[in-house]
C-alpha positions as CSV (number, residue, x, y, z in Angstrom):
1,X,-127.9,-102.7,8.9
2,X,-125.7,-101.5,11.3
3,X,-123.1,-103.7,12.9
4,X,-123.4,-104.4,16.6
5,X,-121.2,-102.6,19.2
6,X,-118.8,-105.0,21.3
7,X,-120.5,-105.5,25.1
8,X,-117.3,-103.6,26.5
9,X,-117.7,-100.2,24.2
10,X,-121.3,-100.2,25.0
11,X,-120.3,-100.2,28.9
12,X,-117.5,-97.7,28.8
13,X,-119.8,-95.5,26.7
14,X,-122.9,-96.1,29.8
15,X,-119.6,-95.3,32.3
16,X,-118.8,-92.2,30.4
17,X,-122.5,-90.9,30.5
18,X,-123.1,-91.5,34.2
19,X,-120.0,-88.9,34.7
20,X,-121.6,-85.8,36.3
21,X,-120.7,-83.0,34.1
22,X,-118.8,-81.2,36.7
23,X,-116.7,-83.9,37.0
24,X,-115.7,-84.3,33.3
25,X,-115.2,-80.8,32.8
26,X,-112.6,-80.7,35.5
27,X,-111.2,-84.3,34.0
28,X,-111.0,-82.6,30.8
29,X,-109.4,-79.2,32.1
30,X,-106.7,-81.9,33.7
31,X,-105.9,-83.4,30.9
32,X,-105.5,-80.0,29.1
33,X,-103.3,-78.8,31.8
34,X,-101.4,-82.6,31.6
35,X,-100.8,-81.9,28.2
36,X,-99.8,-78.1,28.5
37,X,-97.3,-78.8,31.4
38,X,-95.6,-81.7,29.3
39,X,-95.5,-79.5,25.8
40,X,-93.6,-76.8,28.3
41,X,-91.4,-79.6,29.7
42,X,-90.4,-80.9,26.0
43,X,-89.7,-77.4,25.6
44,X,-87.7,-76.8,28.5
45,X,-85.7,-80.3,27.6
46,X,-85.3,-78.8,24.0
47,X,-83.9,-75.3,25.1
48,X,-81.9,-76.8,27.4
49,X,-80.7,-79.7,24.7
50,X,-79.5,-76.5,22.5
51,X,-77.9,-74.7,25.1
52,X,-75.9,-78.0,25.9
53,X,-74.7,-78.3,22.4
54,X,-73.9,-74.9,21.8
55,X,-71.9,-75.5,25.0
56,X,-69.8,-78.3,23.9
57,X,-69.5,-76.6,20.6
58,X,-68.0,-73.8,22.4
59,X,-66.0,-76.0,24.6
60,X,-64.6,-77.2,21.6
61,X,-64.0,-73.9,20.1
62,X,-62.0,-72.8,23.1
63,X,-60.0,-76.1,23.3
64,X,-59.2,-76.2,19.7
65,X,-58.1,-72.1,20.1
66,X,-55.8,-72.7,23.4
67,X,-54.4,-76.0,21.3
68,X,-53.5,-73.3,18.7
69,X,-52.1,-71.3,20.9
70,X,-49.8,-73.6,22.3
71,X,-48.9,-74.9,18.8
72,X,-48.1,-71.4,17.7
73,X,-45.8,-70.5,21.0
74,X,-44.1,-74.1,20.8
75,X,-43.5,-73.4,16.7
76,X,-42.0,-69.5,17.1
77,X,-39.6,-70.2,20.0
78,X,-38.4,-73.1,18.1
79,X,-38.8,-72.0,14.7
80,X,-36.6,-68.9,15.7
81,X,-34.3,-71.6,17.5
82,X,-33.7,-73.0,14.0
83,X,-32.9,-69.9,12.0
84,X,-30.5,-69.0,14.8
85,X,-28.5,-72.8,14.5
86,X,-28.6,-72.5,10.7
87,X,-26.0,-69.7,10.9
88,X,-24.6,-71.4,13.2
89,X,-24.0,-74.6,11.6
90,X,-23.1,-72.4,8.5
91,X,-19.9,-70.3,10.3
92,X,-19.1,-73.9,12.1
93,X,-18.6,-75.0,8.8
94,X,-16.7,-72.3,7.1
95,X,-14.1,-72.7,10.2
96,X,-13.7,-76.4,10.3
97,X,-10.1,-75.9,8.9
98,X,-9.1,-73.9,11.7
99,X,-10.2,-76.5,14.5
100,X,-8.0,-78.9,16.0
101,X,-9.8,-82.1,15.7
102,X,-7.2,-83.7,18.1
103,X,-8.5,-81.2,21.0
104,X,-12.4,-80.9,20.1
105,X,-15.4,-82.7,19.2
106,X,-15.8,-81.5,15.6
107,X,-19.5,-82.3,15.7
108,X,-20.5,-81.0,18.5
109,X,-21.0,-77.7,17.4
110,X,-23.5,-78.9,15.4
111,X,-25.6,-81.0,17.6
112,X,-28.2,-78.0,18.7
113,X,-28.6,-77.5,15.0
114,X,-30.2,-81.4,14.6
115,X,-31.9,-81.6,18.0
116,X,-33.7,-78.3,17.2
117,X,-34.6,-79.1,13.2
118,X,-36.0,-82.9,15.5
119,X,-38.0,-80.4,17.4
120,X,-39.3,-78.5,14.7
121,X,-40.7,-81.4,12.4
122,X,-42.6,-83.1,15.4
123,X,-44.5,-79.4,15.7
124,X,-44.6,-78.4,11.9
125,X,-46.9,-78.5,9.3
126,X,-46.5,-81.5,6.8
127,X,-45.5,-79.4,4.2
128,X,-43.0,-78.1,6.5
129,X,-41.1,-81.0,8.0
130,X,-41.2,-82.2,4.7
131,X,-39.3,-79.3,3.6
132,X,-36.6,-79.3,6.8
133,X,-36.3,-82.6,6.9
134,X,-35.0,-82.4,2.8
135,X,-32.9,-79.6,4.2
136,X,-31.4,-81.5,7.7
137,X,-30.5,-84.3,5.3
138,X,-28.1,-82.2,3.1
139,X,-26.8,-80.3,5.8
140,X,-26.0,-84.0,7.1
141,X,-24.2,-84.4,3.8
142,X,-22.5,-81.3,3.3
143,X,-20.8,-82.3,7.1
144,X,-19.4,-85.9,5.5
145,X,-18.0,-84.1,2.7
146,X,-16.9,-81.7,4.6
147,X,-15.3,-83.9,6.7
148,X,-13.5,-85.8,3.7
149,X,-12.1,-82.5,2.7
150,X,-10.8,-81.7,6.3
151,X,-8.5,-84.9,6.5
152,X,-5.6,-83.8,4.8
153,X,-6.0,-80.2,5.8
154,X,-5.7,-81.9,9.8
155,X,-2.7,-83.9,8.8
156,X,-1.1,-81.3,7.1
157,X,-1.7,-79.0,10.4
158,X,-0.2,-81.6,12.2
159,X,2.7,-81.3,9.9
160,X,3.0,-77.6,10.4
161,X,2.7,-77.7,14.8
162,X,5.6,-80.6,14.1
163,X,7.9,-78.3,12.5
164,X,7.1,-75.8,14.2
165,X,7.9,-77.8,17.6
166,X,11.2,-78.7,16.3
167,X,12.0,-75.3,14.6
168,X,11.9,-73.9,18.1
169,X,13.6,-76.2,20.0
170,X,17.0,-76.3,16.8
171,X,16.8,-72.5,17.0
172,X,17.0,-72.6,21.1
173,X,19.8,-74.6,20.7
174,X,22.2,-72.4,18.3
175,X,20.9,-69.6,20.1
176,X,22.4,-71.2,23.5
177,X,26.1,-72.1,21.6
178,X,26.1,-69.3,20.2
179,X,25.6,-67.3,23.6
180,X,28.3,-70.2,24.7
181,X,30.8,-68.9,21.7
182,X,30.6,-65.8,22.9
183,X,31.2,-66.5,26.5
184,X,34.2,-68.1,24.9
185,X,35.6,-65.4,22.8
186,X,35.3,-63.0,25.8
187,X,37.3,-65.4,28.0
188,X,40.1,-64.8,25.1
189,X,40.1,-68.5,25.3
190,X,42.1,-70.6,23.2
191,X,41.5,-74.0,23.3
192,X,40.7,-74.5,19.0
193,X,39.5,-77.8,20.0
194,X,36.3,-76.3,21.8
195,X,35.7,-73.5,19.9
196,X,35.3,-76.0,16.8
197,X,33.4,-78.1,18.6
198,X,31.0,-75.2,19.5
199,X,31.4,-73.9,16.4
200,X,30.1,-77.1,14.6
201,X,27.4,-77.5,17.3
202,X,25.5,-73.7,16.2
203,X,26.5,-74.9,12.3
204,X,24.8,-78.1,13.0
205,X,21.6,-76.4,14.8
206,X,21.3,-73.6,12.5
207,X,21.1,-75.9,9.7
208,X,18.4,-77.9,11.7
209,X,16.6,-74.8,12.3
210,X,16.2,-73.7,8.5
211,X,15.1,-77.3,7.0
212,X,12.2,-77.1,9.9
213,X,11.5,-73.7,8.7
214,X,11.6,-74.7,5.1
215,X,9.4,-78.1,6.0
216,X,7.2,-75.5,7.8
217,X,6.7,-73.2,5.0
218,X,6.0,-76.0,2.4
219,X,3.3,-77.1,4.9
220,X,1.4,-74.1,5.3
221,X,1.6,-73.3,1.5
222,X,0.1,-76.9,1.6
223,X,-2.4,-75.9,3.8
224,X,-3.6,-73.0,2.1
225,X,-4.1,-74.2,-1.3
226,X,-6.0,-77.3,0.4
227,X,-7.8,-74.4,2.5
228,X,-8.9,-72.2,-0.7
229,X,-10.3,-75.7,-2.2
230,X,-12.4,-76.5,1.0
231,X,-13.4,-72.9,1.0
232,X,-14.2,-73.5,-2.7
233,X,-16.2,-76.5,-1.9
234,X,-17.8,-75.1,0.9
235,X,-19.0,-72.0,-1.0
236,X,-20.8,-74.8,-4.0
237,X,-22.6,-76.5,-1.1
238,X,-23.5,-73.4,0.7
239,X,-25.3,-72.3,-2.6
240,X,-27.2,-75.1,-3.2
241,X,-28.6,-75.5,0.1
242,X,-29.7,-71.7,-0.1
243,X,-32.1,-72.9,-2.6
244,X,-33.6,-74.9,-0.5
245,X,-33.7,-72.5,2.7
246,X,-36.3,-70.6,0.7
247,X,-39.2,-72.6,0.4
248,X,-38.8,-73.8,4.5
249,X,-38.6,-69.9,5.5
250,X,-41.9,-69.0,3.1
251,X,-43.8,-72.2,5.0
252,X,-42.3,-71.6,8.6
253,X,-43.9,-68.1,8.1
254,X,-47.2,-69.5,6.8
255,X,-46.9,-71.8,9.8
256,X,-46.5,-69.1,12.3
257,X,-49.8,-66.7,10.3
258,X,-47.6,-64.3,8.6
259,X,-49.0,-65.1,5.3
260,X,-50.0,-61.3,4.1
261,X,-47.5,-60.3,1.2
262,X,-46.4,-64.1,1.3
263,X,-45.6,-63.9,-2.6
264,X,-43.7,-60.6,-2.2
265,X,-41.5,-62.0,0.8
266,X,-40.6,-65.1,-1.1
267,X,-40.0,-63.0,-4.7
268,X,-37.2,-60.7,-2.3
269,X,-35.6,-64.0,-1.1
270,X,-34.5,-65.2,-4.1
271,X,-33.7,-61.6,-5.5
272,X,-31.3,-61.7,-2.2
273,X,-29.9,-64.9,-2.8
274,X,-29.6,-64.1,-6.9
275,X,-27.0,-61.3,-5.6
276,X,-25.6,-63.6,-2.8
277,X,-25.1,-66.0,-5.4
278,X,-23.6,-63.8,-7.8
279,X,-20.9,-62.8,-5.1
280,X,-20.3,-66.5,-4.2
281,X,-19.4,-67.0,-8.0
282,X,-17.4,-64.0,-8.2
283,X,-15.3,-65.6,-5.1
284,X,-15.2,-68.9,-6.0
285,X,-13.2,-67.7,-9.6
286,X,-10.8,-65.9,-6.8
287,X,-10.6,-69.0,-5.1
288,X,-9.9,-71.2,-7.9
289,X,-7.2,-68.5,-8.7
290,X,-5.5,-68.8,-5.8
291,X,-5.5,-72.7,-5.9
């Protein structure tokens, strides 16, 4: 037996029949038109959903490319900026022995060398300012031994202006008795008692003269020996560093995009440095000759 419909269904069915036809059709073509325009707005909201997020992914795209940019303008003017102190810091160096550390900052040479290798690990690749930073520090050592070395080579160039100084100033002085003997002998003078007395003067000058002379010499053949060794030294350090130049030049150009033939440019390196090296030994032995 059927089950009874609620009293409420049985009047919205009655309400639903009394509903001219005219009226329901347009009720129903409403609806339709109700649910057409809101499929075409949730496609409108869709389209313009996608076009948003290809936007922002765009957006994105162009930031991350200008970022790029910016890193790869920053890295080549400083990355060139490094190269260019390396051989710097490399001929400051190799004249250390010549400087006069009484009249010049010895370090100061070096100072655009560390600010710039500062510079290039805060824009770098990890790999890279790994690399540098492995390479600042020995420089950094290289410079205290350096240093070490250059003592006695400053002291004994301190020797060498000392007895140089005096030299001068015992050879001014027999130069002016002697000028004075002269004078003396062309008066046809005859007073013995002066012309010993200028006489003992020049002797006593002269004499002066060559021990500063002598003092000088011993000091500069001092210096030299002390000068080949620090050369010596110089040349060691140098050599091992250049191993370690490599592998930062093969990154900084990896860095910068320059990575076709990357293999090829590293493999000519060290054939370079191999020769370099050789050279360096071949010195060295003429160095160690000479000390």
């Amino acid at each position: 037996m059927a089950e009874a419909q609620p009293a409420y269904m049985e009047e919205l069915i009655r309400l639903i029949l009394s509903i001219p036809a005219s009226i329901g059709g347009a009720l129903i073509g409403a609806c339709i038109t109700l649910i057409g325009a809101c499929i075409a707005l949730g496609g409108v909201l869709l389209t313009n959903r996608n076009g948003t997020k290809r936007l922002r992914i765009q957006l994105a795209h162009d930031s991350a490319e200008k970022s790029k940019e910016r890193i790869a303008g920053l890295r080549k003017d400083i990355y060139l900026k490094m190269v260019e102190e390396l051989t710097n810091a490399n001929a400051h160096l190799a004249n250390l022995p010549q400087k006069d550390a009484t009249k010049e900052d010895l370090a100061e040479a070096l100072r655009p060398f560390f600010a710039t290798s500062a510079k290039l690990q805060l824009v770098a690749e990890p790999k890279t300012a790994l690399l540098v930073n492995d390479l600042t520090a020995s420089y950094g050592e290289m410079v205290f031994k350096s240093l070490e070395k250059l003592i006695p080579l400053h002291r004994i160039r301190n020797d060498i202006a000392l007895s140089d100084d005096l030299y001068n100033q015992a050879r001014n002085e027999a130069t002016r008795v002697l000028a004075e003997i002269v004078k003396f002998n062309e008066a046809a003078r005859i007073d013995d008692q002066v012309f010993n007395a200028l006489q003992r003067s020049f002797t006593h000058f002269n004499t002066l003269a060559d021990k500063h002379a002598e003092d000088r010499k011993i000091a500069w053949e001092n210096f030299n020996r002390l000068n080949a060794e620090y050369g010596r030294q110089m040349l060691i350090e140098i050599r091992q560093i250049g191993d370690k130049q490599i592998p930062v030049q093969v990154e900084i150009r990896r860095d910068l995009g320059l990575v076709s033939d990357l293999e090829v440019f590293k493999a000519q390196m060290e054939m370079q440095w191999q020769k370099t090296s050789t050279q360096f030994d071949r010195l060295i032995q003429g160095l160690e000759g000479k000390i």
